[in-house]
Every structure is written in C-alpha cells, then in structure tokens.
C-alpha positions in Angstrom: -32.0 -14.1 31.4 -30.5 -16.9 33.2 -30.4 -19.7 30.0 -29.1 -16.4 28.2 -26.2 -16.6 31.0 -25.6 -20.3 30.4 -25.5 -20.1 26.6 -22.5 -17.1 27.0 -21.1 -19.3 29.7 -21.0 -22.2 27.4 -19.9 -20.0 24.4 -17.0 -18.7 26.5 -15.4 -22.2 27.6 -16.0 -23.4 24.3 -13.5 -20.2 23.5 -11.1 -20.6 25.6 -10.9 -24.9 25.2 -10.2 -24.5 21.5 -7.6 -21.5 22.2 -5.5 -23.5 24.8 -6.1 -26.5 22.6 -2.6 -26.4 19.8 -4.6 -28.9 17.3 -7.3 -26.1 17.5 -5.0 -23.8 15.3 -6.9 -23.2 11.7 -6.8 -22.0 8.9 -9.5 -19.4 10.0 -6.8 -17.9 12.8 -4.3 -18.3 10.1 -5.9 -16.0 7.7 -6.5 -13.2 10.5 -2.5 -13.6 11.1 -1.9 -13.1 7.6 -4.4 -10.4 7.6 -3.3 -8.6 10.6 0.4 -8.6 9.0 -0.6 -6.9 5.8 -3.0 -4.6 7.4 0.3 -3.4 9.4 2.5 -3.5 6.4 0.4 -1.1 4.7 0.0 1.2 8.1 3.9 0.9 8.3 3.7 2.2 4.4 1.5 4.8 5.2 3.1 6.6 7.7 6.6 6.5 5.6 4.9 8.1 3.0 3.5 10.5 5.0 6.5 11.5 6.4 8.0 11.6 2.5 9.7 8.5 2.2 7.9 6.9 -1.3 8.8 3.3 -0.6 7.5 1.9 -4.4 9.1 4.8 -5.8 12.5 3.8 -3.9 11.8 -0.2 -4.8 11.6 0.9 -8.2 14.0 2.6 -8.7 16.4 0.4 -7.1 15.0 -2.5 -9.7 15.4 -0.5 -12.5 19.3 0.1 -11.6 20.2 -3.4 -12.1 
C-alpha cells in the first residue's frame, strides 16, 4: 500500500509541476480546449433548437438572401 501511496504522490507533483509550468502548455491541452469549445457550441445549438430557434435553417437562409 505504501509504494502505491508514493507512486500517486509522485504522479500528483508531476501534475501539478507541469500545470504551473507555462512551457508545459501542449498541443494535447490544446486539443481538449478546442474540444471543450465545440462540445459547448453544439450544447449551445442544442438547446436553441430545442426551444425552436433552427440556427442552420436561419444561417441559410440568411446566405441565400445575398
């Protein structure tokens, strides 16, 4: 149990070194961002639609007036 301890303790401040750390920022972190932003864009779309807005429909439309 207690080398089971010391591996999460190592784990952990290996965590929280590379998230103070700026340079530690990458590409990996960066995709979860840009995942995280979609996955609420398409949330935010949801409920409008569900509450009858069409958003595409409205795009769409709007693109096809020009």
């Amino acid at each position: 149990m207690e080398r089971v301890q010391l591996l999460l303790l190592a784990f952990w401040s290996r965590v929280m070194g590379v998230r103070d750390d700026p340079e530690g920022f990458t590409t990996a972190e960066l995709l979860g961002n840009a995942a995280l932003a979609i996955a609420a864009l398409v949330a935010i779309w949801g409920v409008l639609r569900i509450m009858g807005l069409n958003i595409v429909t409205m795009i769409t439309n709007k693109l096809n007036s020009f």
